[in-house]
HTML snippet that shows the backbone in 3Dmol.js (N, CA, C, O; Angstrom):
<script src="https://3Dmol.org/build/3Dmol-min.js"></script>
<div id="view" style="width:600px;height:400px;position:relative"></div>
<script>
const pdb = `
ATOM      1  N   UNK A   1     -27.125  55.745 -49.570  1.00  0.00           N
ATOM      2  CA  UNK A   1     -27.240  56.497 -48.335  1.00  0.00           C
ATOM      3  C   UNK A   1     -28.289  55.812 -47.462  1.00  0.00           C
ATOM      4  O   UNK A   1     -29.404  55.684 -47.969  1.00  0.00           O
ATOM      5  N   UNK A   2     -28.083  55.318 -46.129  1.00  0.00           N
ATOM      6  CA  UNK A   2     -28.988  54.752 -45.051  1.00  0.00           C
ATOM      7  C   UNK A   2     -29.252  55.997 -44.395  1.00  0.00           C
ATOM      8  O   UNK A   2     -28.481  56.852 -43.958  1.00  0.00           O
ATOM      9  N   UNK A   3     -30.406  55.927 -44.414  1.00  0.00           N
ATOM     10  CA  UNK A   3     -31.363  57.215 -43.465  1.00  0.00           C
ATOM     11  C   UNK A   3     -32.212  56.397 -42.107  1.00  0.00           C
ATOM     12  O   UNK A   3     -33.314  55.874 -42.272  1.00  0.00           O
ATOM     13  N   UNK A   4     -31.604  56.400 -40.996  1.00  0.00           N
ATOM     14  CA  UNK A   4     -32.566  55.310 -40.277  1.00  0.00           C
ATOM     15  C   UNK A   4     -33.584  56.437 -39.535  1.00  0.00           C
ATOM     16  O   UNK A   4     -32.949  57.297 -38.925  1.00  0.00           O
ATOM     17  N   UNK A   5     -34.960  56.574 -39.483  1.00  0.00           N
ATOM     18  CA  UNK A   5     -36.178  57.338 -39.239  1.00  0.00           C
ATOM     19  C   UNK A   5     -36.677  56.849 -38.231  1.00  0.00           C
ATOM     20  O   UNK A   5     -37.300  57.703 -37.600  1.00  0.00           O
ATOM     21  N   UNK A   6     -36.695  55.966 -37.826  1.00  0.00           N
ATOM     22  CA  UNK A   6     -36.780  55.296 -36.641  1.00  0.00           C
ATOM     23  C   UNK A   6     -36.726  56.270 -35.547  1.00  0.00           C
ATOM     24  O   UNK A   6     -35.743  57.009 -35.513  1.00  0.00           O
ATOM     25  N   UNK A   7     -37.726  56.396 -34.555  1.00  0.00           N
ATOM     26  CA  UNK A   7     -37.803  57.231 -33.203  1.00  0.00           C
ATOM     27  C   UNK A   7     -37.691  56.526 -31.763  1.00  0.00           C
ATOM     28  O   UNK A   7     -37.324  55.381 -31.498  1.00  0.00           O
ATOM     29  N   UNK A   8     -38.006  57.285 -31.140  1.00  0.00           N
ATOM     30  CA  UNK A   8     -37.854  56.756 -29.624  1.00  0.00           C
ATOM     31  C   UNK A   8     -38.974  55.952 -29.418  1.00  0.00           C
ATOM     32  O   UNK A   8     -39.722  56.665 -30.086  1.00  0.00           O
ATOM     33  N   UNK A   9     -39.634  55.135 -29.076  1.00  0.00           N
ATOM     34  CA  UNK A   9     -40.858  54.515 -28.887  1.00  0.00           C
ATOM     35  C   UNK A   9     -42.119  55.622 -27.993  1.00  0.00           C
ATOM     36  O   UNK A   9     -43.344  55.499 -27.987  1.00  0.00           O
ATOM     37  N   UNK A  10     -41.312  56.604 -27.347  1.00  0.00           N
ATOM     38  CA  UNK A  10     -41.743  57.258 -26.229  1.00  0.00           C
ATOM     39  C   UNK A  10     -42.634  58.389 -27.513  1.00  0.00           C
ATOM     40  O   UNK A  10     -43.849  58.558 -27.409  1.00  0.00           O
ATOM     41  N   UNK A  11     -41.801  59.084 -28.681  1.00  0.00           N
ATOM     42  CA  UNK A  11     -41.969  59.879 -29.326  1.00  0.00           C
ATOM     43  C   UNK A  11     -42.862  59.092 -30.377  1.00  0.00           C
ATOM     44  O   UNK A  11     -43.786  59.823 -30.735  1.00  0.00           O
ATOM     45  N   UNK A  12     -42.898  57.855 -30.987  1.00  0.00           N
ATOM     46  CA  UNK A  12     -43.902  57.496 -31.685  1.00  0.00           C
ATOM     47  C   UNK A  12     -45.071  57.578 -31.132  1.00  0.00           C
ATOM     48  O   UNK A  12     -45.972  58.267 -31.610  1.00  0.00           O
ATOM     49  N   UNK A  13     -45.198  56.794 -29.926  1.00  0.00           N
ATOM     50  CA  UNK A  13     -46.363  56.693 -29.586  1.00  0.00           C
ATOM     51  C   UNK A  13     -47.366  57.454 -29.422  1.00  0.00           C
ATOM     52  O   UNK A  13     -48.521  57.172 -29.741  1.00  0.00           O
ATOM     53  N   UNK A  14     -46.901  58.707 -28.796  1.00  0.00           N
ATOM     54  CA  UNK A  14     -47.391  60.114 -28.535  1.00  0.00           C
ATOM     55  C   UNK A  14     -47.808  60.210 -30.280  1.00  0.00           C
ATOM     56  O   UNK A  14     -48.997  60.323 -30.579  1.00  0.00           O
ATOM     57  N   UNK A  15     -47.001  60.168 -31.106  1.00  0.00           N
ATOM     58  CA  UNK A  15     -47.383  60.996 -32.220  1.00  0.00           C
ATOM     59  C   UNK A  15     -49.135  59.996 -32.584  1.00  0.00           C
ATOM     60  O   UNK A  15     -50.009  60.475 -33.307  1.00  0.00           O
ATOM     61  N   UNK A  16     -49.249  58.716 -31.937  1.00  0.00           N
ATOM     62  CA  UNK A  16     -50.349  58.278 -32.996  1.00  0.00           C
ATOM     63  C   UNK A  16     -51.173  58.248 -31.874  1.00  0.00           C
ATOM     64  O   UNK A  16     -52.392  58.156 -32.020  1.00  0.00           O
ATOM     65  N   UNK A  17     -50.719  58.305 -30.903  1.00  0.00           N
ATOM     66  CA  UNK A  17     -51.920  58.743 -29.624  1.00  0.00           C
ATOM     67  C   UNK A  17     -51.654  60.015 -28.914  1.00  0.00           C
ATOM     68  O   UNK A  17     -50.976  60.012 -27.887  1.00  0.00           O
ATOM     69  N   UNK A  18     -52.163  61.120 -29.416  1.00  0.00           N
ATOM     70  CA  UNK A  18     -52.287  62.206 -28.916  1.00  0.00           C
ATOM     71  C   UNK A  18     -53.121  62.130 -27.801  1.00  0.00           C
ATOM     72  O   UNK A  18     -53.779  61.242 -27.258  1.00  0.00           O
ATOM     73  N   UNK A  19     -52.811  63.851 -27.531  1.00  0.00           N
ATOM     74  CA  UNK A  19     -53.374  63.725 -26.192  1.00  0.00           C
ATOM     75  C   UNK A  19     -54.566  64.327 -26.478  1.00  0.00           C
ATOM     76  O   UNK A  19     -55.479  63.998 -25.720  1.00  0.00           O
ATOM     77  N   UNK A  20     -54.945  65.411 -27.671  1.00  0.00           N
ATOM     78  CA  UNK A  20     -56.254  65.513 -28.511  1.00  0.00           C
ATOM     79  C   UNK A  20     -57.191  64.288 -28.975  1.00  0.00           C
ATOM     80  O   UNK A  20     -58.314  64.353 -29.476  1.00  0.00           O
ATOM     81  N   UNK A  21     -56.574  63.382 -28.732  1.00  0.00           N
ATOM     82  CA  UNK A  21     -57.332  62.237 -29.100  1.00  0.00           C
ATOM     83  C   UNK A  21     -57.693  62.454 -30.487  1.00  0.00           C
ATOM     84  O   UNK A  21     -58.562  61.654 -30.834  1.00  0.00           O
ATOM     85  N   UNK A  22     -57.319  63.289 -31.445  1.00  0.00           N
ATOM     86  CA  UNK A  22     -57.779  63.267 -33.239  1.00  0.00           C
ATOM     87  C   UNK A  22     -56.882  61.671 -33.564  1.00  0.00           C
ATOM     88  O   UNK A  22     -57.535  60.628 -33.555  1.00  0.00           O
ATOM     89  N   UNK A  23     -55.653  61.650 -33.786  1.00  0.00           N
ATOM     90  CA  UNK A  23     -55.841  60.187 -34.383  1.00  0.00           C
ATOM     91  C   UNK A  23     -56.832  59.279 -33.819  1.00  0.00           C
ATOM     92  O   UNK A  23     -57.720  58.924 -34.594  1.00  0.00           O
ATOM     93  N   UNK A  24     -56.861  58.820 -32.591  1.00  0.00           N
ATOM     94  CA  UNK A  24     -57.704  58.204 -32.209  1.00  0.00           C
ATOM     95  C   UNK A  24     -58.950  58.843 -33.456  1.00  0.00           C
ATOM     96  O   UNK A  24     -58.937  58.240 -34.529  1.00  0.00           O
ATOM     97  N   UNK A  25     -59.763  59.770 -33.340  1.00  0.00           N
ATOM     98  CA  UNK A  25     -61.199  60.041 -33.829  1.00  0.00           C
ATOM     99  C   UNK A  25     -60.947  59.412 -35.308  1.00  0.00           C
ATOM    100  O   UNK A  25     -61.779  58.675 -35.837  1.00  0.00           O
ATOM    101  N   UNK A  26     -59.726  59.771 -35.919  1.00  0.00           N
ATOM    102  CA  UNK A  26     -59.349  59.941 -37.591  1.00  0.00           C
ATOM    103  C   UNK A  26     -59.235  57.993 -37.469  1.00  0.00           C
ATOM    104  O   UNK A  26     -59.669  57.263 -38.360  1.00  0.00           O
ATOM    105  N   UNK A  27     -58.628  57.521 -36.301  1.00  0.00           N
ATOM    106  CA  UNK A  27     -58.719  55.969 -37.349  1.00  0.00           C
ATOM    107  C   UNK A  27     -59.853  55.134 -36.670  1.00  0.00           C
ATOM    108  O   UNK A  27     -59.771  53.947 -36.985  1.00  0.00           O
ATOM    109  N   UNK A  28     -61.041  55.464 -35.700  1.00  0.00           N
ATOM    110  CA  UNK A  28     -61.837  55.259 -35.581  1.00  0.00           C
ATOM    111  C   UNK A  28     -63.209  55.520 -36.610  1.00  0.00           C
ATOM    112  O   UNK A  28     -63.930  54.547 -36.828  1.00  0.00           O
ATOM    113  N   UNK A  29     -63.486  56.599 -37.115  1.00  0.00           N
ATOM    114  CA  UNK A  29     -64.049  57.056 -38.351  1.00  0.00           C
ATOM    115  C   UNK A  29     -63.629  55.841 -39.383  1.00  0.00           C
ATOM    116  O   UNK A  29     -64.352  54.850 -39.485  1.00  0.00           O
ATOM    117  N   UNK A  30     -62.485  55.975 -40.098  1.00  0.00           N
ATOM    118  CA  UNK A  30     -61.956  55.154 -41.028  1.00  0.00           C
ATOM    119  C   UNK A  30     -62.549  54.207 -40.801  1.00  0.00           C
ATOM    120  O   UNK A  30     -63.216  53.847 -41.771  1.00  0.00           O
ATOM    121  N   UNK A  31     -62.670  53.380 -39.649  1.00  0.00           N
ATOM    122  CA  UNK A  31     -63.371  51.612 -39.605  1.00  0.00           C
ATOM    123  C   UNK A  31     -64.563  52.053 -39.424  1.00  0.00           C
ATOM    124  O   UNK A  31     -64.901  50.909 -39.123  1.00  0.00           O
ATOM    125  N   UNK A  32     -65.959  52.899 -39.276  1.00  0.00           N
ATOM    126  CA  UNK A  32     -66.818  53.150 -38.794  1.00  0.00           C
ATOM    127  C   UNK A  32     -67.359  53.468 -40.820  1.00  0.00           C
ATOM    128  O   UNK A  32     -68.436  53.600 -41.402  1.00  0.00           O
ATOM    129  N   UNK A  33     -66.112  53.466 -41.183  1.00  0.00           N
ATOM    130  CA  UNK A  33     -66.446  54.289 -42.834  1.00  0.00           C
ATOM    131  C   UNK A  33     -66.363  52.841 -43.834  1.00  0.00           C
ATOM    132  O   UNK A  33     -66.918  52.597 -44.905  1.00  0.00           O
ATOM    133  N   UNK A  34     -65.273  51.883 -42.858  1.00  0.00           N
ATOM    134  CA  UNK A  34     -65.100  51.118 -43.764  1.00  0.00           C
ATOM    135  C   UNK A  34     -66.378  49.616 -43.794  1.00  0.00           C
ATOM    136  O   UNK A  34     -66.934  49.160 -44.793  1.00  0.00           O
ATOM    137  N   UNK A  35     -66.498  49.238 -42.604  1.00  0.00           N
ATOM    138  CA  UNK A  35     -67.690  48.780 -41.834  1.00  0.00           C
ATOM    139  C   UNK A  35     -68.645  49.129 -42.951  1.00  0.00           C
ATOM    140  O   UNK A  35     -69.239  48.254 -43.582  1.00  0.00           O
ATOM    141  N   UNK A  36     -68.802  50.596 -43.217  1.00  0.00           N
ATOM    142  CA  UNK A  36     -70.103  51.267 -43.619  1.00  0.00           C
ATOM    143  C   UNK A  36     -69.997  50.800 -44.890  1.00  0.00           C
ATOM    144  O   UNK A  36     -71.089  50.266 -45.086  1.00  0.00           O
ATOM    145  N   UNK A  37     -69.266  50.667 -45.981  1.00  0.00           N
ATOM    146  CA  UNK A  37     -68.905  50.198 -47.312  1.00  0.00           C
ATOM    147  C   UNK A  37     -69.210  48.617 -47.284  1.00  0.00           C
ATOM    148  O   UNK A  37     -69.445  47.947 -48.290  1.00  0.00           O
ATOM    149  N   UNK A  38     -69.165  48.112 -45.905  1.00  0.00           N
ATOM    150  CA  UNK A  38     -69.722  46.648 -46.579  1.00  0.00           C
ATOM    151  C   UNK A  38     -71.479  46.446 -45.648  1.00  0.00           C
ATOM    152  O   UNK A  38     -71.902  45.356 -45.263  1.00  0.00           O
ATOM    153  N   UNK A  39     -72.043  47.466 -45.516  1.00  0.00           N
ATOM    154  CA  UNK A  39     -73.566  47.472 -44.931  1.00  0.00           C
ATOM    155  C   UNK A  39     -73.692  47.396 -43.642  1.00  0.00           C
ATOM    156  O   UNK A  39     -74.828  47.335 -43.173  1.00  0.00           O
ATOM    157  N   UNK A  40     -72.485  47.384 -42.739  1.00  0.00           N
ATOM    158  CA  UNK A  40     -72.892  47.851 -41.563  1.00  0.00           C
ATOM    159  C   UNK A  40     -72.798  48.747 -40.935  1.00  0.00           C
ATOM    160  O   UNK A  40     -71.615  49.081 -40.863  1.00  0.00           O
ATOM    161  N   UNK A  41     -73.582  49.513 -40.278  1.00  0.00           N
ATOM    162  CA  UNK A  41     -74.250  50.223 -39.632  1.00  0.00           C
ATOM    163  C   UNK A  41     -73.821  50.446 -38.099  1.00  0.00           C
ATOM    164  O   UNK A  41     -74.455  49.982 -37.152  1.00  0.00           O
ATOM    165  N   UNK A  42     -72.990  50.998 -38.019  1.00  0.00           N
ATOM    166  CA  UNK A  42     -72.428  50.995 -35.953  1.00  0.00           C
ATOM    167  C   UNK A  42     -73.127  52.386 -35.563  1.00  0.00           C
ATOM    168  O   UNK A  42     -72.875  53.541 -35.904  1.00  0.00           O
ATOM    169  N   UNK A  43     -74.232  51.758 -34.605  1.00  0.00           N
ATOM    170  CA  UNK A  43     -74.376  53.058 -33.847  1.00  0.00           C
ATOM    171  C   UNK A  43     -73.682  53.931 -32.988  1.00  0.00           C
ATOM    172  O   UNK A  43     -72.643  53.678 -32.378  1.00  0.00           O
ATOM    173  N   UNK A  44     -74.286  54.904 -32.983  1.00  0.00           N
ATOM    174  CA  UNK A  44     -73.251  56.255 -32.099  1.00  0.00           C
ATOM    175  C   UNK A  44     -72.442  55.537 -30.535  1.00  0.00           C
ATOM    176  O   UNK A  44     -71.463  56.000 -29.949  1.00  0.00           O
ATOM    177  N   UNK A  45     -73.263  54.277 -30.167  1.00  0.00           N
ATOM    178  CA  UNK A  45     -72.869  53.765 -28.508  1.00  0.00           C
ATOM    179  C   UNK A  45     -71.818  52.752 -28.937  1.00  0.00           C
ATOM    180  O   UNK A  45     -70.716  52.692 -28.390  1.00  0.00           O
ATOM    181  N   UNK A  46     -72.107  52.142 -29.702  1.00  0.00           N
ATOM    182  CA  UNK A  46     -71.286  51.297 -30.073  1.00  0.00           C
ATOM    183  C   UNK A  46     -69.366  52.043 -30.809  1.00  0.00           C
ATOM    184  O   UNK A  46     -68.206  51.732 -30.535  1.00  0.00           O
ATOM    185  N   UNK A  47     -69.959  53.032 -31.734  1.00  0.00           N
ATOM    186  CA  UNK A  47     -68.423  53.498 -31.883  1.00  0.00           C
ATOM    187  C   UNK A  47     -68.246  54.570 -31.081  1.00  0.00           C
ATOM    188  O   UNK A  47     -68.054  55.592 -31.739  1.00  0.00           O
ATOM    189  N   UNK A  48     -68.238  54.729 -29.913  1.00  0.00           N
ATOM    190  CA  UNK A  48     -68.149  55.493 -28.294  1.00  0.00           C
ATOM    191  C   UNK A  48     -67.389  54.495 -27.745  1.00  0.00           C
ATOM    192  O   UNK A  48     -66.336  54.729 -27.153  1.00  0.00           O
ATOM    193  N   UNK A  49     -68.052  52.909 -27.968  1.00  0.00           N
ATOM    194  CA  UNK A  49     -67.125  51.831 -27.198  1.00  0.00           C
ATOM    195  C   UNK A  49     -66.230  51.387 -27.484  1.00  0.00           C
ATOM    196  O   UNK A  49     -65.367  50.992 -26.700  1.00  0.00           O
ATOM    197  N   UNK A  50     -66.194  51.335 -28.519  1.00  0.00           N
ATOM    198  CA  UNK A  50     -64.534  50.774 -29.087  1.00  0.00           C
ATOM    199  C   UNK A  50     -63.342  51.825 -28.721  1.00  0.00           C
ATOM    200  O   UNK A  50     -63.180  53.041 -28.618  1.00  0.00           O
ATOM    201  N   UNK A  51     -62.403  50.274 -28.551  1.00  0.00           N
ATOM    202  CA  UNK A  51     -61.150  50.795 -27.777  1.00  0.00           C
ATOM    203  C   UNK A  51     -60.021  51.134 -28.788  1.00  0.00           C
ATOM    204  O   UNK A  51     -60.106  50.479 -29.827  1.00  0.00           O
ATOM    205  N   UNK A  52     -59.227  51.802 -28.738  1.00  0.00           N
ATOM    206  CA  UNK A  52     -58.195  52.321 -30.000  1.00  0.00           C
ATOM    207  C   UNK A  52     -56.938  52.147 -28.862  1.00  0.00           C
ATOM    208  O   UNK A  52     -56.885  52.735 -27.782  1.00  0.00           O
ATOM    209  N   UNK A  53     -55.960  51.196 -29.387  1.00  0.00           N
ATOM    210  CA  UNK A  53     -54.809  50.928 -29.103  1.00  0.00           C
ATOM    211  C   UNK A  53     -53.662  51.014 -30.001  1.00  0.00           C
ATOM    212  O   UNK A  53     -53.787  50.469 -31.098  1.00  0.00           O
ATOM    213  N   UNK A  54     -52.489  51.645 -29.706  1.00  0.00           N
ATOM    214  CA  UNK A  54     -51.123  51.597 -30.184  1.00  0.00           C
ATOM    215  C   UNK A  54     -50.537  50.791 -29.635  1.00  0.00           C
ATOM    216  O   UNK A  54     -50.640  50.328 -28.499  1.00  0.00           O
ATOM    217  N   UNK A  55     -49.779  50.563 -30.581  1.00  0.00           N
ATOM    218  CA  UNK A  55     -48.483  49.138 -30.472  1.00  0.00           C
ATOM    219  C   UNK A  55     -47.363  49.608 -30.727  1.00  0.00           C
ATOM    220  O   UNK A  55     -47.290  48.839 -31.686  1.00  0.00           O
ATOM    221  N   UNK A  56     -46.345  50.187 -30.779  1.00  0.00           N
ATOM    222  CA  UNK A  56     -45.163  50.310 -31.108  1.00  0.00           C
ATOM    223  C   UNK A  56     -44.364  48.759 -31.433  1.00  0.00           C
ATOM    224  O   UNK A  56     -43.821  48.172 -30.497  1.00  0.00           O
ATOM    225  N   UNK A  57     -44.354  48.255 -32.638  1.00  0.00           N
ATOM    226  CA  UNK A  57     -43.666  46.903 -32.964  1.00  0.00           C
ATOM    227  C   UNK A  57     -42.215  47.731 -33.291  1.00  0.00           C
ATOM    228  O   UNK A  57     -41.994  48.765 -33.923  1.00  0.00           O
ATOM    229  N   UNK A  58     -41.288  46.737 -32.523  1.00  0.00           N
ATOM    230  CA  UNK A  58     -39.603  47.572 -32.886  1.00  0.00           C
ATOM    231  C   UNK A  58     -39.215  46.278 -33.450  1.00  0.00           C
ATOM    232  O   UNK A  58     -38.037  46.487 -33.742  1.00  0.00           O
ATOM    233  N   UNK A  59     -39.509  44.913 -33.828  1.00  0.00           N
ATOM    234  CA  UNK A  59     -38.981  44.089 -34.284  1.00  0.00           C
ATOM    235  C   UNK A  59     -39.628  44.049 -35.996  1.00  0.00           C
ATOM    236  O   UNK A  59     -38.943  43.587 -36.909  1.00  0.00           O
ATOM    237  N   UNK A  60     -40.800  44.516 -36.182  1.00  0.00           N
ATOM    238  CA  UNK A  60     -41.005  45.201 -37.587  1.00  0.00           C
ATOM    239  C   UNK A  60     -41.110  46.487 -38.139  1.00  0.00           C
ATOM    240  O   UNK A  60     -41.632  46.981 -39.139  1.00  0.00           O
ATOM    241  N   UNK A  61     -40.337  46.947 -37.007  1.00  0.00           N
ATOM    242  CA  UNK A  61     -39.991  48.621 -36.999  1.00  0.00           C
ATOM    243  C   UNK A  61     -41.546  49.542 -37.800  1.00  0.00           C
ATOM    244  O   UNK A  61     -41.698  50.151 -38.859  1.00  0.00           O
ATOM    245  N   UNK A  62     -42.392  49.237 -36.715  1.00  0.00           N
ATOM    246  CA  UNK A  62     -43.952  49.777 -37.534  1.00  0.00           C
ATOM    247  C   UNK A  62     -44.846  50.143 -36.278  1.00  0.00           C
ATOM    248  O   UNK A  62     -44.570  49.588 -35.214  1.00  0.00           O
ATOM    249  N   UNK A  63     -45.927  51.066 -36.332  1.00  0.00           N
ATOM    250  CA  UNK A  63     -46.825  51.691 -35.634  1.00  0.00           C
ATOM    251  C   UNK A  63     -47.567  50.355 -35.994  1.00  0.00           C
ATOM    252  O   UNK A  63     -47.285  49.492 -36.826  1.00  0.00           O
ATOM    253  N   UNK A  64     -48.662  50.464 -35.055  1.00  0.00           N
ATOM    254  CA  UNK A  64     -49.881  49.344 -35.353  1.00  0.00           C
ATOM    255  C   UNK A  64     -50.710  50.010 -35.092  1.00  0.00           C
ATOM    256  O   UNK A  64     -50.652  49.792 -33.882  1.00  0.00           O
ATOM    257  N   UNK A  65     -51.686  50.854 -35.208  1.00  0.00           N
ATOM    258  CA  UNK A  65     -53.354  51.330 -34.482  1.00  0.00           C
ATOM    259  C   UNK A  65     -54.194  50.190 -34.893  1.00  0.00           C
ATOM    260  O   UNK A  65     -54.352  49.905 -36.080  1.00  0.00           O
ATOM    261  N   UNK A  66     -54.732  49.537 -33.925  1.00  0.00           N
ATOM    262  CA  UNK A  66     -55.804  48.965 -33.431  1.00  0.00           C
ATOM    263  C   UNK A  66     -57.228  49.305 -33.134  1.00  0.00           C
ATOM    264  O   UNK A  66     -57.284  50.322 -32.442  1.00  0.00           O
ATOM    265  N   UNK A  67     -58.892  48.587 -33.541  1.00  0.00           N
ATOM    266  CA  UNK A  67     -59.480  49.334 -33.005  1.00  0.00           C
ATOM    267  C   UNK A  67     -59.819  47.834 -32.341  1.00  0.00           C
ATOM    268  O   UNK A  67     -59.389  46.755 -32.750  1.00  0.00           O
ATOM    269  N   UNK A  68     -60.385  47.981 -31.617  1.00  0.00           N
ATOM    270  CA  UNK A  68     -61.006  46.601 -30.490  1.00  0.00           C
ATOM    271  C   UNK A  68     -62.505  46.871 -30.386  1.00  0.00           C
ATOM    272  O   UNK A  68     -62.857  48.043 -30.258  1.00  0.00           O
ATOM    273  N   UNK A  69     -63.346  45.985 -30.424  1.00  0.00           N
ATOM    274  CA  UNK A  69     -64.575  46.380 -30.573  1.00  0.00           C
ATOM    275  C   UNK A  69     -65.303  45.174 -29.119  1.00  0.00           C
ATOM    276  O   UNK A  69     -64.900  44.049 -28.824  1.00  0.00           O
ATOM    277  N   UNK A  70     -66.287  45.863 -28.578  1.00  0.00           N
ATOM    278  CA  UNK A  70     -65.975  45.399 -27.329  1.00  0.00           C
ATOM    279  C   UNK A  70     -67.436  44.404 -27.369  1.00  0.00           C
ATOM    280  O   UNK A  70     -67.873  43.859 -26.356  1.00  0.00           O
ATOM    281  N   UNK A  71     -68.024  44.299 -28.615  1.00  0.00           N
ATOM    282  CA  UNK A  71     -69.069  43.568 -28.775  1.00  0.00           C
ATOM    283  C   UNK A  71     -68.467  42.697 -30.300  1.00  0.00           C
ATOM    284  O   UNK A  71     -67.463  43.075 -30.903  1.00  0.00           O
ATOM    285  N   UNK A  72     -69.254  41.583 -30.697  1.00  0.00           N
ATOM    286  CA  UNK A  72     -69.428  40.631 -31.627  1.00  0.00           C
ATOM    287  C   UNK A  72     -69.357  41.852 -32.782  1.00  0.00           C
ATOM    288  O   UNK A  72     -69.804  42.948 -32.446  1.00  0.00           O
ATOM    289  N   UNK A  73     -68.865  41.705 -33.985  1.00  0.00           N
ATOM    290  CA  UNK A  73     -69.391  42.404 -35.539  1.00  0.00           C
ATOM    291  C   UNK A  73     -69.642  41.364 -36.470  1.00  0.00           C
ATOM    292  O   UNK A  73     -68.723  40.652 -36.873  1.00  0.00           O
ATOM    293  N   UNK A  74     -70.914  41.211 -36.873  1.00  0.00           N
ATOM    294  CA  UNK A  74     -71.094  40.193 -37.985  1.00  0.00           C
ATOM    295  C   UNK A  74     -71.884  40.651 -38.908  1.00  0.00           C
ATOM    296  O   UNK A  74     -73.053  40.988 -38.720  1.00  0.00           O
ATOM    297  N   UNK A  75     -70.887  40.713 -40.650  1.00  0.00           N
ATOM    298  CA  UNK A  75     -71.498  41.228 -41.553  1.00  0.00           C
ATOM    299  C   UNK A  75     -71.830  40.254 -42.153  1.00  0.00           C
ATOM    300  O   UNK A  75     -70.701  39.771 -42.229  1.00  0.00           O
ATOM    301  N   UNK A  76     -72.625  39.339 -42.799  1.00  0.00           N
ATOM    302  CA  UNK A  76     -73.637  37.981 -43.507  1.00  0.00           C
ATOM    303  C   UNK A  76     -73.466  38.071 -44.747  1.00  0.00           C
ATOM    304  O   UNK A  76     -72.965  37.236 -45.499  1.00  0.00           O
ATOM    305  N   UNK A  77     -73.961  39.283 -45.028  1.00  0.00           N
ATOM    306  CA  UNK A  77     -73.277  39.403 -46.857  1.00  0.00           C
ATOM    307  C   UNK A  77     -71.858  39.006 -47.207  1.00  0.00           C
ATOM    308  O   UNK A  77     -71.767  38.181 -48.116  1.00  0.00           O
ATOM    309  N   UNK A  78     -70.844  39.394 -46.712  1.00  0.00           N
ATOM    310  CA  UNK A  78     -69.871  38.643 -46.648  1.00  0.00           C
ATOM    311  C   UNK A  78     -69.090  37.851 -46.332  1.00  0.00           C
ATOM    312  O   UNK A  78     -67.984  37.488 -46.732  1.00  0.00           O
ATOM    313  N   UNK A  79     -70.006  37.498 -45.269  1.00  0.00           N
ATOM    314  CA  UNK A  79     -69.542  36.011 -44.033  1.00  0.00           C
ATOM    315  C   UNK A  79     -68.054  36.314 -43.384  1.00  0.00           C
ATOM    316  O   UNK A  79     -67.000  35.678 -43.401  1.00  0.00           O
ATOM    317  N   UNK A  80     -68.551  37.902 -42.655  1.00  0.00           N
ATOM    318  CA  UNK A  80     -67.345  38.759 -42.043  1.00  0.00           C
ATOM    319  C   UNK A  80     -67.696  38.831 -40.669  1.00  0.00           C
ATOM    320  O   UNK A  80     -68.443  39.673 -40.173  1.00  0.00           O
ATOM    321  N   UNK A  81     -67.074  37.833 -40.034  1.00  0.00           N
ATOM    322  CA  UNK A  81     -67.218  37.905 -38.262  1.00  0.00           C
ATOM    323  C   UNK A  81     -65.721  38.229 -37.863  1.00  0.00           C
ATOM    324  O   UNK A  81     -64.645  37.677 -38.091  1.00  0.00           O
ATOM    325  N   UNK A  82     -66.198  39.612 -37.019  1.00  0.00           N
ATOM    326  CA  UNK A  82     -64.750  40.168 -36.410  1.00  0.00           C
ATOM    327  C   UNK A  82     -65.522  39.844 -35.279  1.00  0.00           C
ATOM    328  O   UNK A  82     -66.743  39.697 -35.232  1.00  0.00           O
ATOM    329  N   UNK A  83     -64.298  39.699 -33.934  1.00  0.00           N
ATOM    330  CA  UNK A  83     -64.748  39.195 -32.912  1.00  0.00           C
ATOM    331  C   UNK A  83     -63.249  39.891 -31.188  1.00  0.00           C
ATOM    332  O   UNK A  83     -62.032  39.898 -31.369  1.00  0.00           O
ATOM    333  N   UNK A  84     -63.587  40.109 -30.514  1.00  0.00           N
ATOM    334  CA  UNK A  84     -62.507  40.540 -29.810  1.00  0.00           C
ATOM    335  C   UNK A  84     -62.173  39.365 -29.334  1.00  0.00           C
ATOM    336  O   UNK A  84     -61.194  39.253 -28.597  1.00  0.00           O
TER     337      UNK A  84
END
`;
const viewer = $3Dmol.createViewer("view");
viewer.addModel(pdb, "pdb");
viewer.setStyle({}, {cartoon: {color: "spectrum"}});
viewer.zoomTo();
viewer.render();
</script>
């Protein structure tokens, strides 16, 4: 049996960017949590600034949430430079 689940792009998007902005908060936290597991430390201004973007990919039929960070992140202990 093929079940195709697949939505409108119009109806995904909405679902992972509300207009409550909670996903946004829920996968911003998550990197602010995960960050925190390898010793860094984002202050309150800094995760205020980061940008949270959806992607609707229809050629790998998948949501993408994004967070964009609008400054340098460099963790040393693990020689982890994220960078926009």
């Amino acid at each position: 049996m093929d079940i195709d689940l697949w939505k409108e792009e119009e109806i995904l998007y909405k679902a992972y960017h509300d207009d409550e902005g909670i996903t946004e908060l829920f996968i911003k936290n998550g990197m602010r949590n995960a960050l925190s597991l390898l010793g860094y430390e984002a202050t309150e201004e800094e995760h205020n600034s980061w940008e949270y973007k959806v992607v609707i990919n229809k050629e790998l039929r998948r949501v993408e949430m994004w967070v964009i960070f609008c400054d340098d992140i460099t963790i040393e202990r693990y020689d982890v430079h994220l960078r926009y």
